[in-house]
C-alpha positions, 0 to 999 in steps of 0.5 A: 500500500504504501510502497504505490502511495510512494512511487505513484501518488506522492511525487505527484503530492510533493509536485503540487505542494512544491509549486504552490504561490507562496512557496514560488514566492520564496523560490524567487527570493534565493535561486536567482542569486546563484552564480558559476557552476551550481549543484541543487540537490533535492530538485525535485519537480524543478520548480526553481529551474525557471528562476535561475539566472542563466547569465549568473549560474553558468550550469545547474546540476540538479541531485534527485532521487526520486524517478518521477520527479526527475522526469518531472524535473526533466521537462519543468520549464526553465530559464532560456539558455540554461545549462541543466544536467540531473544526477540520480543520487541522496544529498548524504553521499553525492556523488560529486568531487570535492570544491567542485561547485561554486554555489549550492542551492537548497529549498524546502529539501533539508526537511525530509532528508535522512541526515541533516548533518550529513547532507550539510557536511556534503554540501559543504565538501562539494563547494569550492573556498569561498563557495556559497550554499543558499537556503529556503526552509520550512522548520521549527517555529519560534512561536511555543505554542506552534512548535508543540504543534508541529511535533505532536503533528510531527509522527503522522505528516512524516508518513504521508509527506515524504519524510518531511518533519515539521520541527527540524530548526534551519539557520541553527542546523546550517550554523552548528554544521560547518557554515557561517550564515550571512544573510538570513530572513524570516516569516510565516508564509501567508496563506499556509498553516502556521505548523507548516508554515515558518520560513527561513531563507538567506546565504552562508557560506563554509566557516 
């Protein structure tokens, strides 16, 4: 049962969820300061793929997992003249060399990954000195009475949302592994449950 809802319905859940205008919004605000040779992992659907700056970022490579959403990745549209490749693979071990990228992208993406510290250790292996990882996420609340929420709420989304947690703090994880965060931005996303809802997003790069 669950092994169909993951291969058929929830590529097609996480596409819809992923494109919704409040989201699109936040997407417009980080992907297009990429620049040089940039690694997004999690792709996903390709959602950022349209806002990506081809005159900035000289190729996009995009790590997924998922088939599906890689064939959605694939034919999602994008900016004129940008160079795209899609990598099958997990964030935790990519398989790319060291100091490769100059810029890392990663938008609602940390939330669902099996290790954060991995995946961010990774992200910062690959980058060049001086590279910069760019961040868009959903994560725990600062508000008490909302993180309640979202950890009692916490156990059944991550069944039905891909592995998606709802409470996994974002400027504080990337801080407290490897990176020295720069500049940072925050809010609830409007039109969006608040457990679901709490926004961060800016640039570090490798301490």
């Amino acid at each position: 049962m669950f092994g169909l809802y993951d291969r058929y319905v929830l590529p097609w859940a996480i596409g819809c969820a992923c494109g919704a205008k409040p989201i699109a919004r936040q997407r417009r605000k980080i992907v297009p300061q990429a620049e040089g040779e940039t690694l997004e992992f999690g792709i996903g659907a390709g959602h950022n793929l349209k806002y990506y700056d081809p005159a900035r970022a000289k190729r996009v490579v995009g790590l997924e997992p998922s088939p599906p959403l890689r064939a959605m990745a694939a034919a999602a549209p994008r900016a004129e003249g940008l160079a795209l490749e899609l990598v099958d693979g997990v964030a935790e071990a990519m398989p790319f060399d060291a100091g490769r990228f100059d810029s890392v992208v990663c938008t609602f993406t940390l939330c669902s990954v099996a290790s954060v510290e991995r995946v961010l250790a990774e992200a910062r292996r690959v980058l060049k000195p001086g590279g910069a990882f760019f961040f868009c996420e959903h994560g725990l609340a600062p508000d008490p009475d909302v993180a309640r929420w979202q950890k009692r709420l916490e156990p059944v989304w991550k069944r039905i949302a891909g592995n998606c947690h709802l409470s996994r703090p974002v400027a504080r994880s990337i801080s407290a592994n490897g990176f020295s965060v720069e500049t940072l931005d925050t809010m609830y996303l409007p039109g969006t449950p608040r457990f679901a809802g709490w926004n961060e997003w800016g640039r570090a790069r490798p301490a």
